[in-house]
C-alpha positions in Angstrom: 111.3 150.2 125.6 109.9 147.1 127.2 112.6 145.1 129.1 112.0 141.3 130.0 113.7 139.5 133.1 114.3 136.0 133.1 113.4 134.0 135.6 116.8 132.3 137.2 114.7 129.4 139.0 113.2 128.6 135.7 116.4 128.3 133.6 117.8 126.4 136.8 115.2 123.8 136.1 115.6 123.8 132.4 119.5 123.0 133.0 118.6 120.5 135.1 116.3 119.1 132.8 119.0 119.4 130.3 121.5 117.4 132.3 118.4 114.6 132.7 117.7 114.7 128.6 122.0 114.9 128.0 122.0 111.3 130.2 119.6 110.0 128.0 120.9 111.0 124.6 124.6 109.3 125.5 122.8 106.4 126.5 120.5 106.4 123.2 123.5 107.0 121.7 125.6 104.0 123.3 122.6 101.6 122.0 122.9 102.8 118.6 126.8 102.0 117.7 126.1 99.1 119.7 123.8 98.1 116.2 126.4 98.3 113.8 126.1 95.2 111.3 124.3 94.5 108.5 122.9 91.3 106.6 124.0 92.0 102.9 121.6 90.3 101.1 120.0 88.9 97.6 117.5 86.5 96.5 118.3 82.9 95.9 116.6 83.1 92.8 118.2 86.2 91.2 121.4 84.5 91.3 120.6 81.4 89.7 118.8 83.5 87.3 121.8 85.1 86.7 123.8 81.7 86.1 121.4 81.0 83.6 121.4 84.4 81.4 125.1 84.3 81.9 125.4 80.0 81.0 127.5 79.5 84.1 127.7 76.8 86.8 125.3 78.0 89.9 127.9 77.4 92.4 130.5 79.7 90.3 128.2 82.5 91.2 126.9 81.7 94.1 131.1 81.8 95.0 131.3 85.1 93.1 128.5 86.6 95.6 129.9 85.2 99.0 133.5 86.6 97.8 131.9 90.1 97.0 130.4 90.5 100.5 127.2 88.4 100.0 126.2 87.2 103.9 122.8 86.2 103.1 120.4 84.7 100.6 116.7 85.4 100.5 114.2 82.3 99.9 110.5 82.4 99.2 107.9 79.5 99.2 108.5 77.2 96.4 105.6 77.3 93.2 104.9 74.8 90.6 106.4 77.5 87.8 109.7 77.1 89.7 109.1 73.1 90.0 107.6 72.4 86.2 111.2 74.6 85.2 114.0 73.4 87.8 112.2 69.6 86.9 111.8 68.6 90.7 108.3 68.3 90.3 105.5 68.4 87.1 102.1 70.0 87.6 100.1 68.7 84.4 96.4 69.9 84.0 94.1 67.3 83.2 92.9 69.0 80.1 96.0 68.6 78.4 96.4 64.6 79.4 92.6 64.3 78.0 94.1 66.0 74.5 97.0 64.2 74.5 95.1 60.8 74.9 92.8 61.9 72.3 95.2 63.0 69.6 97.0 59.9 70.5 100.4 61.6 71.8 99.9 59.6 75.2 101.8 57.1 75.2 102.4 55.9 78.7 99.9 53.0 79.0 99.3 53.8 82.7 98.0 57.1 81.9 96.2 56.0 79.2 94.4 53.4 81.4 93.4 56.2 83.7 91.9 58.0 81.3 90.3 54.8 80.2 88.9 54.6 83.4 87.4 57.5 84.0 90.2 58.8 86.8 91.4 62.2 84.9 89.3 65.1 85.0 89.6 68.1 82.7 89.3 70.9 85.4 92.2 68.8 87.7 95.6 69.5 87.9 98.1 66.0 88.1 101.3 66.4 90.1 104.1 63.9 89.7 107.5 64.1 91.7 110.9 63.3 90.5 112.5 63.9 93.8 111.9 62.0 96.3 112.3 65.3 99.1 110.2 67.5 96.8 108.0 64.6 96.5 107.6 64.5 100.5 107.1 68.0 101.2 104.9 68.4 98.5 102.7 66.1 99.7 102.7 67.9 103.1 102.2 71.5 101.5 99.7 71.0 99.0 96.8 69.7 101.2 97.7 72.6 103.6 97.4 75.0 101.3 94.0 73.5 99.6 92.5 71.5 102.0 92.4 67.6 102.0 89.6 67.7 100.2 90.6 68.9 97.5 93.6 66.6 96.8 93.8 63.0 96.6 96.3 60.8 96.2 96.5 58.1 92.6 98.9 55.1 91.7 100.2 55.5 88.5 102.0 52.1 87.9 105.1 52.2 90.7 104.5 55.9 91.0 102.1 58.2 93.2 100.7 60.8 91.4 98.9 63.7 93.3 95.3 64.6 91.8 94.2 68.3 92.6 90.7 70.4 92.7 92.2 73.1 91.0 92.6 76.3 88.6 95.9 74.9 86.3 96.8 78.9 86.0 96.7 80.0 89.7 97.7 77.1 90.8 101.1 77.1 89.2 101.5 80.6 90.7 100.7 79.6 94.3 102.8 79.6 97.2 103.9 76.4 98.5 106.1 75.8 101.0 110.0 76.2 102.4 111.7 74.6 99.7 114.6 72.5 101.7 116.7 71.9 99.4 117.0 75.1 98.4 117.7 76.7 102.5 120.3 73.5 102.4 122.0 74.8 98.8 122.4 78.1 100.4 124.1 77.3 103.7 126.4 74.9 101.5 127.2 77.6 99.8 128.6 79.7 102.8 125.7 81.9 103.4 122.7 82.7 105.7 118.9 81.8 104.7 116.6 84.9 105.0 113.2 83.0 104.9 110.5 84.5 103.3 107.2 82.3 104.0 104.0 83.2 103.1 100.3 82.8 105.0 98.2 80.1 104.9 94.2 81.1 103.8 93.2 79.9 106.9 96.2 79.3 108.7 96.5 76.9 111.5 98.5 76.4 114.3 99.9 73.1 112.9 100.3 75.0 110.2 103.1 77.0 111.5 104.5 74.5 113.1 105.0 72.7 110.4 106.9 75.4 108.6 108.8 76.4 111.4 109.8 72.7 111.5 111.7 73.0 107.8 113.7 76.2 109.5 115.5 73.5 111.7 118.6 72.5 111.4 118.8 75.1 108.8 121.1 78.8 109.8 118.6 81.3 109.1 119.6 85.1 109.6 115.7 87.0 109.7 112.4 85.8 109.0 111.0 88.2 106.8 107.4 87.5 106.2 106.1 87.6 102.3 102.8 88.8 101.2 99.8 90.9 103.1 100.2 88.8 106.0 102.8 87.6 108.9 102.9 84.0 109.0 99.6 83.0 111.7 97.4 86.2 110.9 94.9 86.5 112.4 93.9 83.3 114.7 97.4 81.8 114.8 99.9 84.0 115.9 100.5 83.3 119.6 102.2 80.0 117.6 104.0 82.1 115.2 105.8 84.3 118.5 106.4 80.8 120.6 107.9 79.3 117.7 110.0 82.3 116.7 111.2 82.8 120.0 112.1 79.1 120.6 114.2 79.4 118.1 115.5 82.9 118.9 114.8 84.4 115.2 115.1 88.0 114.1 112.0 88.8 111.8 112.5 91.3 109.4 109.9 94.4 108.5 110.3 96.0 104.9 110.5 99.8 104.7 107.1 101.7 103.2 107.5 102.5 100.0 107.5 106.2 101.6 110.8 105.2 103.5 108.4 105.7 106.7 107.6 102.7 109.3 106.8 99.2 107.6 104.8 97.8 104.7 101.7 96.8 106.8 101.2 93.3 107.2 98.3 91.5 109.4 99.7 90.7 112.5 102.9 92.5 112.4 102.0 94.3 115.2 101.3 91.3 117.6 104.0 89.3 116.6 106.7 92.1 117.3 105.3 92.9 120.6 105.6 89.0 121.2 109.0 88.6 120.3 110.2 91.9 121.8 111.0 94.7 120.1 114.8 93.7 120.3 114.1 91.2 117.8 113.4 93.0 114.7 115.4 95.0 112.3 114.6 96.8 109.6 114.8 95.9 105.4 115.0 98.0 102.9 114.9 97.3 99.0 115.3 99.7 95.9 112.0 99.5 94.1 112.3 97.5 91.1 111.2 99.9 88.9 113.3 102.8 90.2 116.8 100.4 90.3 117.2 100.4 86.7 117.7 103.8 86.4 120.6 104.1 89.0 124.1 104.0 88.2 126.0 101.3 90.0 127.8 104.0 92.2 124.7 105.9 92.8 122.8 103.0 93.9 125.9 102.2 96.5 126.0 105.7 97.9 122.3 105.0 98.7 123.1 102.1 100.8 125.2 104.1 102.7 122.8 106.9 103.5 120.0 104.9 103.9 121.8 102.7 106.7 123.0 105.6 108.3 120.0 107.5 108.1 117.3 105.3 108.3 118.5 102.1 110.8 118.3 99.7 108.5 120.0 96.6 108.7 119.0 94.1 106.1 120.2 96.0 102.7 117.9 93.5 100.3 120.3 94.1 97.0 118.6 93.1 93.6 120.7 92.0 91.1 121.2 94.7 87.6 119.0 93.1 84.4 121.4 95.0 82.4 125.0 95.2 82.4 127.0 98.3 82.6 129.4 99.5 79.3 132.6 97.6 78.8 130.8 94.7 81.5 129.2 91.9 81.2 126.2 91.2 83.7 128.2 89.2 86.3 130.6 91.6 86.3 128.2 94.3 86.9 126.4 92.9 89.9 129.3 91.3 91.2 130.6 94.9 91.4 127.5 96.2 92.9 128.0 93.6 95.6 131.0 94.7 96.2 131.0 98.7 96.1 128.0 98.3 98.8 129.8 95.8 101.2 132.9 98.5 101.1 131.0 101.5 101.2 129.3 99.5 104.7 132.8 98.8 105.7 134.4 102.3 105.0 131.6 103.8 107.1 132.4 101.2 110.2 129.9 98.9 110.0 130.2 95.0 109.6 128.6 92.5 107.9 126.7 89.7 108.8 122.9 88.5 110.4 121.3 92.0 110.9 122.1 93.9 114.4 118.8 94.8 116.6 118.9 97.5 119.5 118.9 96.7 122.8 115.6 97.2 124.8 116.0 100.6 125.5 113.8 102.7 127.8 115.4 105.5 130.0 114.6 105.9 133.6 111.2 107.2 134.6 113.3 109.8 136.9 115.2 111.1 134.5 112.4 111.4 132.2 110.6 113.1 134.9 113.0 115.9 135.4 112.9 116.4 131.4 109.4 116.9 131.8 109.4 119.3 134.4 112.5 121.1 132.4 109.5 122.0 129.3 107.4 123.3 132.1 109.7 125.4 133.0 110.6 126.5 129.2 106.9 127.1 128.7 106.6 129.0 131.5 109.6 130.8 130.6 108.0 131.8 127.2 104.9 133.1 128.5 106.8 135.2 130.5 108.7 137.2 127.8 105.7 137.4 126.1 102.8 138.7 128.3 104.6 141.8 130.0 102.2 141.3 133.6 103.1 137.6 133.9 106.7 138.6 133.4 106.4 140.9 137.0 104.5 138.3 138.6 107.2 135.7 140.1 104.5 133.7 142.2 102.4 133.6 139.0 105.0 131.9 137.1 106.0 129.6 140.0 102.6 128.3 140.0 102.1 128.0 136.7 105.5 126.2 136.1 103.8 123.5 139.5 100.9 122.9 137.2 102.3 122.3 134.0 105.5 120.4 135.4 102.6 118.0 137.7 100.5 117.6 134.7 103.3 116.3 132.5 106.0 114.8 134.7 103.3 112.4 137.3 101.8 110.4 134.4 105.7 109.7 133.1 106.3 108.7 136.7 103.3 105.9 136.5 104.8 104.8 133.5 102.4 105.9 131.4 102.3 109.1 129.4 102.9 108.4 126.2 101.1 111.3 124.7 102.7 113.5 127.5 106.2 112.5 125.7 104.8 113.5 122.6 103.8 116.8 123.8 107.0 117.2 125.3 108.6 116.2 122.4 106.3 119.1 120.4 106.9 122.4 123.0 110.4 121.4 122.6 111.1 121.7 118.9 109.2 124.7 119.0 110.4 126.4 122.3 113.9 126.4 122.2 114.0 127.7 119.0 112.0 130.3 119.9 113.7 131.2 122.9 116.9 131.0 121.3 115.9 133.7 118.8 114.5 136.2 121.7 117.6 135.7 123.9 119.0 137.5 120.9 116.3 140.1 120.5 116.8 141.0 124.1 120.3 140.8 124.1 120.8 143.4 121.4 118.4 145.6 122.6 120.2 145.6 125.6 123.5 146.0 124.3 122.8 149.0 121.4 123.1 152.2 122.6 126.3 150.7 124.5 128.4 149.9 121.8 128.8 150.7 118.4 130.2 148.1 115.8 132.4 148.5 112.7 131.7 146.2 109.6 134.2 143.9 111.0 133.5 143.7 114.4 129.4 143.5 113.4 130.6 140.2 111.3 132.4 138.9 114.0 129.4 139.9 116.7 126.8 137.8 113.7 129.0 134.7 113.4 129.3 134.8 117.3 125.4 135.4 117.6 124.9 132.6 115.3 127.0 130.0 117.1 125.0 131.1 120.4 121.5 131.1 119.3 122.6 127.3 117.8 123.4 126.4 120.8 120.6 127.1 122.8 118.5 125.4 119.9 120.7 122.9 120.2 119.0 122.2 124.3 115.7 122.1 122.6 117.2 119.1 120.3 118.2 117.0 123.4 115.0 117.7 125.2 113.3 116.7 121.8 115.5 113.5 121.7 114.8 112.5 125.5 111.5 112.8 125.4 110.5 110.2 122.6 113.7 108.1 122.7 113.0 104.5 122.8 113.6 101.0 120.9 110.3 101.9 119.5 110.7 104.9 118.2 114.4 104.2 117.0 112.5 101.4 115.1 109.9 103.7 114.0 107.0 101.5 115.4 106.6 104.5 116.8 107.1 108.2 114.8 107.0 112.3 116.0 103.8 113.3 114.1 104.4 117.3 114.4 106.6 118.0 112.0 104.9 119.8 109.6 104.0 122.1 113.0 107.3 122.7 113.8 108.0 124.8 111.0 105.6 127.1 111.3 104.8 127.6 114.8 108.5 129.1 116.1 107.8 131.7 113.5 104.7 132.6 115.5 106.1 132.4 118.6 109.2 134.8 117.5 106.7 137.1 115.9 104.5 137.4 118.6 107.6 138.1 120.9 108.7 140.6 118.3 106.1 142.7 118.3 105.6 143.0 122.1 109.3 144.4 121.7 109.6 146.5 118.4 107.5 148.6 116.4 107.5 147.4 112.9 106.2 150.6 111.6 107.6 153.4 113.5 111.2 152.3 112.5 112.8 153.3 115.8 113.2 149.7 117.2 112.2 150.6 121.1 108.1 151.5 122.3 105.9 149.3 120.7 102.3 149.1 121.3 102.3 145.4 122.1 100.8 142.8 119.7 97.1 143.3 119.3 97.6 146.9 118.6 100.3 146.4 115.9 98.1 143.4 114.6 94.9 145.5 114.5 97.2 148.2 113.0 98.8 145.6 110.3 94.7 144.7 109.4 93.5 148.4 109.2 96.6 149.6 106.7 95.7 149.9 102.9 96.8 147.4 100.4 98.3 148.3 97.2 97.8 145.6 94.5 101.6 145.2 94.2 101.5 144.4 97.9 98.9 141.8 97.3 101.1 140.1 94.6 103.8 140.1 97.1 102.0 138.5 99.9 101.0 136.2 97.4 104.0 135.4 96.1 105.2 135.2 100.3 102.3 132.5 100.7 104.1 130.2 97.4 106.9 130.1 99.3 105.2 129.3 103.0 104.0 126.2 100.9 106.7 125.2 98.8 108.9 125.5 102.3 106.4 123.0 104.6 105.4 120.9 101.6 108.8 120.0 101.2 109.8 119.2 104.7 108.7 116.5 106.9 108.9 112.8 106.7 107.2 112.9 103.4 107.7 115.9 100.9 104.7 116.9 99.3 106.2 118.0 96.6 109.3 116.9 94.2 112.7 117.6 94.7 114.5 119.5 91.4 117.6 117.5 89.7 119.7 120.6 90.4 119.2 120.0 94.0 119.5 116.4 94.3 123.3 117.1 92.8 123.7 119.5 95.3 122.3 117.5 98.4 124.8 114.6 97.0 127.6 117.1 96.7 127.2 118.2 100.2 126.5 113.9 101.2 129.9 113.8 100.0 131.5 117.0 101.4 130.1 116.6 105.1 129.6 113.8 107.7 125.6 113.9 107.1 124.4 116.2 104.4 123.3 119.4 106.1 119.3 121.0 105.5 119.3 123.2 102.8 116.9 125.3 105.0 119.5 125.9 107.3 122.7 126.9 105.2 120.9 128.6 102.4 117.9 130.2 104.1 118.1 130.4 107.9 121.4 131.1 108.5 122.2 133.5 106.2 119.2 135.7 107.0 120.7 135.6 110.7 123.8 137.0 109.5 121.8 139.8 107.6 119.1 140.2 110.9 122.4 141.5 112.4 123.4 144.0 109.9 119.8 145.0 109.8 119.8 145.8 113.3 123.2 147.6 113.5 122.7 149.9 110.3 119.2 150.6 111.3 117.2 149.4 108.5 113.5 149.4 108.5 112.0 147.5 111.1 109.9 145.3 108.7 112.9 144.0 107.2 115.0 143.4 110.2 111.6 141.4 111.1 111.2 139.8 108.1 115.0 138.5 108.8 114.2 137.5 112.3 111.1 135.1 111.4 113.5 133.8 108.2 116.5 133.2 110.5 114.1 131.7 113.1 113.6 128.8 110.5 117.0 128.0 110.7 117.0 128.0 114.1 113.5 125.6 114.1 114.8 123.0 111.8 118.0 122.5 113.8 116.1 121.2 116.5 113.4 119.6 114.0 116.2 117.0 112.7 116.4 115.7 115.8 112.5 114.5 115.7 113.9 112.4 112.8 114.5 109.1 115.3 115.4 106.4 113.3 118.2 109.1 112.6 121.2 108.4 114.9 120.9 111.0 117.3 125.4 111.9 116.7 124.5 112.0 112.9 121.5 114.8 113.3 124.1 116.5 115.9 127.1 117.0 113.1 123.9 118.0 110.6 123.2 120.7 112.4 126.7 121.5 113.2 127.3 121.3 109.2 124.7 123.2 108.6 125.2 126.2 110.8 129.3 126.5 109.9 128.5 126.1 106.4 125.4 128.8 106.8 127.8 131.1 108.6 129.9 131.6 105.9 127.0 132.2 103.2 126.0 134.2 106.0 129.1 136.4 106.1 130.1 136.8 102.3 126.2 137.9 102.1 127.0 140.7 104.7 130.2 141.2 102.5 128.5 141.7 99.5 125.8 143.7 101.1 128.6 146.0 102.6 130.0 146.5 99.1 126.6 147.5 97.3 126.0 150.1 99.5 129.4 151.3 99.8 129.1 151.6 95.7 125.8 153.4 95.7 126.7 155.6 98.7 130.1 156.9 96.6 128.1 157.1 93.7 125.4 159.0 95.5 128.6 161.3 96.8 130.0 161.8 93.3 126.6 163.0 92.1 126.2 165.0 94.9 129.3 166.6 93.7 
């Protein structure tokens, strides 16, 4: 038998460490439930949409929203389809005054004496105004958008009338400008004005000063930037940060359609770094295509994870196209309103202009001293690994001054970002790891000492359990003080090893494993270290029954990291999706599958494995299962748009949930072989 010894200086600096990454989770944690309030939102235009399908007054809905929990109202650059239908404004192409002059239905004679004389052109478009403010701004926007050039200005009689070098069909589709009167209607109306401008082709710096010019005097919540482009890109944007800052604006980002960072936009980047990253919050909007196939409640619930989860703070809510039985369609949307802004409430937040985090970057000390604790974790791995290393104090000592130099100076300088990340990476997968061999060795240690009934080997497994969690659990706040910034909680910024992490604890558990137990011999003590048993595992004779089992084995190593991650790569079944809303409702955040139905349980059974003396392959087989369990504790926590108490009570969910699968799967275990083993006796009989 091969015993270990661990290194007291080394798990001296790894509390220390500890103590360092604890300071900095409670302080991450502090700026997070400082950011508790969301802007409920809707579009300007769904609304009066839905006064029109429904024949009502505007301002009776627009009342309706506000009292359901409404705090903000989305507008977008006016177009000539929205002006040729609310009548503010005509856009006429020039073809169809040439048709009408010639079939004789022109009857204005001012028109018909431009045509006369040669003024209308077929391929131009004619604008006239009929308000006086559209009628201003209009002829500030259109020339931006164009070019002078291509617009010119005609007297019609008394009237002005805009001529423009343009396609009639585009045209009518193009963005315009801040409509006025509509940001006006919408503080009137009691809410907020998110502002969605568009980019100018070749944007200017007047050019953004002149829209930023319409924002004033007007209460805007975000600025949420429409299109491929931040208002500015690419030679303006200096303008568009001074402006936004002078005016101390939030600017929104939309969620990828992946719920991962941000639907990229030109310039995002530098404007946000302009503004400071304790300007910006985070939108999120149901896909249009995907919302008609939710049920009101469902959708709500959404809002409520996805806020919790996700750190978002502008819920963009689109209204329902169809109404629900026994509703009509204000009713329905008015109660979708509703549900969501209660659900918000229920879970403590407010509502109102979006919350931002505070600037938040821990102290370079205390980031130091969590770099120096992963050293010594590192360190402390190799040591229980490689049996000469273990003997050699000095040798660890100076490996630990190396590694804890390397990655704690450049965090001192105030650089080593890619240190963090590292960090960040040993972590997930060390602690685990270590976790699982504290256990290893601590059994081995205490087996020919004690013997254990059934109950008191449940009670030893649940207490085993709880243990090994909570030395993961140091890996998770190491994890969490290692990345934990405003960037990262914003997801500017995003742990890019997750796939890794499930897969690489297993490795380091095996390869501990085998320098302590011989998976063939069956007597759990002298091993022949890990080469040997490896060169022994690739010498032994496959039978084709084996070959469909490590085949089948490989499936399920797929299936299990396709389907973890950021991302899945693979889709989740309707069976589970109940289940993971089931356990939404039943817990404080929904625990990891992984963990209550795979890891977990196959710690419980590691432990009845080991105490009845089963074959060593399957008490292995458990170990590297239950190590999952252990990994993805930890790997929630890489997760940091997740609010680092929510992915504590996962994990705590998950592991007293696993538990008790864990024991009634001992239970049952127990009573199959005490019903084989009488049956066995009676035959014997």
């Amino acid at each position: 038998m091969k015993d270990f010894k661990y290194n007291r200086g080394l798990v001296l600096v790894i509390i220390v460490g500890l103590i360092a990454a604890l300071m900095i989770s409670f302080a991450r944690h502090d700026v997070e439930e400082a950011n508790r309030q969301i802007d409920l939102a809707t579009n300007y235009e769904d609304l009066l949409e839905l006064a029109d399908r429904e024949g009502l007054p505007a301002d009776e809905v627009l009342a309706k929203a506000k009292e359901a929990g409404i705090t903000s109202l989305a507008v977008y650059d006016t177009t000539f389809k929205k002006l040729n239908a609310n009548g503010k404004a005509t856009a006429i192409a020039g073809s169809e005054i040439l048709a009408n002059y010639h079939s004789g239905t022109l009857s204005d004679s001012m028109w018909r004496q431009l045509v006369a004389n040669g003024k209308i052109q077929g391929n131009e478009i004619y604008i006239v105004g009929h308000d006086a403010r559209t009628w201003k701004e209009l002829k500030e926007d259109v020339p931006r958008r164009l070019g002078k050039e291509r617009v010119e200005l005609l007297q019609v009689g008394s009237e002005e009338v805009m001529a423009v070098k343009a396609h009639f069909e585009s045209f009518v589709k193009m963005d315009i400008g801040m409509p006025t009167d509509e940001m006006e209607a919408v503080n009137k109306a009691g809410f907020h004005v998110i502002a969605r401008p568009s980019n100018f082709s070749q944007c200017t710096d007047d050019d953004v000063k002149a829209m930023f010019k319409r924002l004033d005097g007007i209460d805007v919540s975000e600025v949420v930037f429409s299109g491929s482009q931040v208002l500015g890109a690419n030679k303006a944007l200096q303008t568009t940060v001074d402006e936004m800052k002078a005016r101390n604006l939030t600017m929104g980002l939309i969620e990828g359609v992946t719920q991962l960072q941000f639907y990229k936009q030109d310039g995002m980047d530098e404007v946000v770094k302009g503004i400071g990253y304790d300007k910006v919050a985070r939108l999120y909007a149901i896909p249009k295509d995907e919302q008609p196939k939710l049920k009101i409640d469902t959708a709500v619930e959404r809002w409520a994870n996805t806020d919790e989860e996700r750190n978002i703070r502008i819920d963009l809510l689109r209204i329902y196209d169809k109404p629900s039985p026994n509703m009509s369609l204000m009713e329905t949307n008015m109660q979708y309103f509703q549900d969501t802004h209660d659900i918000l409430v229920a879970h403590g937040y407010t509502v109102g202009p979006s919350g931002t985090y505070a600037a938040f970057y821990p102290s370079k000390f205390l980031r130091a001293l969590v770099m120096a604790g992963v050293a010594a974790a590192a360190v402390l791995y190799l040591s229980l690994v490689i049996p000469s290393l273990n003997t050699a104090v000095k040798k660890q000592w100076l490996l630990f001054a190396v590694f804890a130099l390397c990655a704690a100076v450049p965090v001192l300088m105030g650089t080593g970002a890619k240190i963090r990340v590292l960090a960040a990476l040993a972590s997930a997968n060390l602690f685990p790891a270590l976790a699982v061999i504290f256990q290893l060795d601590r059994i081995r240690y205490l087996r020919d000492k004690i013997s254990l009934g059934f109950g008191k080997m449940l009670v030893t497994g649940l207490v085993a359990l709880f243990v090994t969690g909570a030395l993961s659990y140091i890996g998770a706040a190491y994890l969490s003080a290692s990345l934990a910034d405003t960037e990262y909680l914003l997801e500017f910024q995003i742990f890019r090893g997750i796939k890794l992490t499930f897969v690489l604890p297993l490795i380091l558990v095996g390869i501990a494993f085998l320098q302590r137990f011989d998976i063939f011999d069956g007597r759990m003590d002298d091993t022949d270290g890990v080469m040997n048993q490896l060169k022994k595992i690739l010498d032994m004779p496959v039978k084709i029954k084996t070959l469909f089992l490590m085949f089948a084995v490989l499936i399920a190593g797929v299936v299990f990291v396709a389907r973890s991650g950021h991302t899945s790569g693979m889709p989740v079944s309707a069976t589970e999706l109940k289940f993971r809303a089931f356990l939404e409702q039943a817990f404080y955040a929904r625990p990891r599958t992984k963990e209550l139905l795979i890891g977990h349980p196959a710690f419980m059974l590691a432990v009845m494995a080991f105490w009845r003396k089963w074959p060593t392959m399957v008490f292995f087989g458990l170990v590297l299962i239950a190590t999952i369990g252990q990994g993805s504790m930890v790997e929630t926590f890489a997760h940091m748009r997740t609010p680092v108490y929510m992915s504590f009570m996962r994990g705590i969910g998950g592991i007293v949930l696993g538990a008790g699968i864990g024991a009634i799967a001992m239970m049952l275990v127990q009573l199959w072989q005490t019903v084989i083993s009488r049956a066995k006796e009676r035959k014997a009989a």
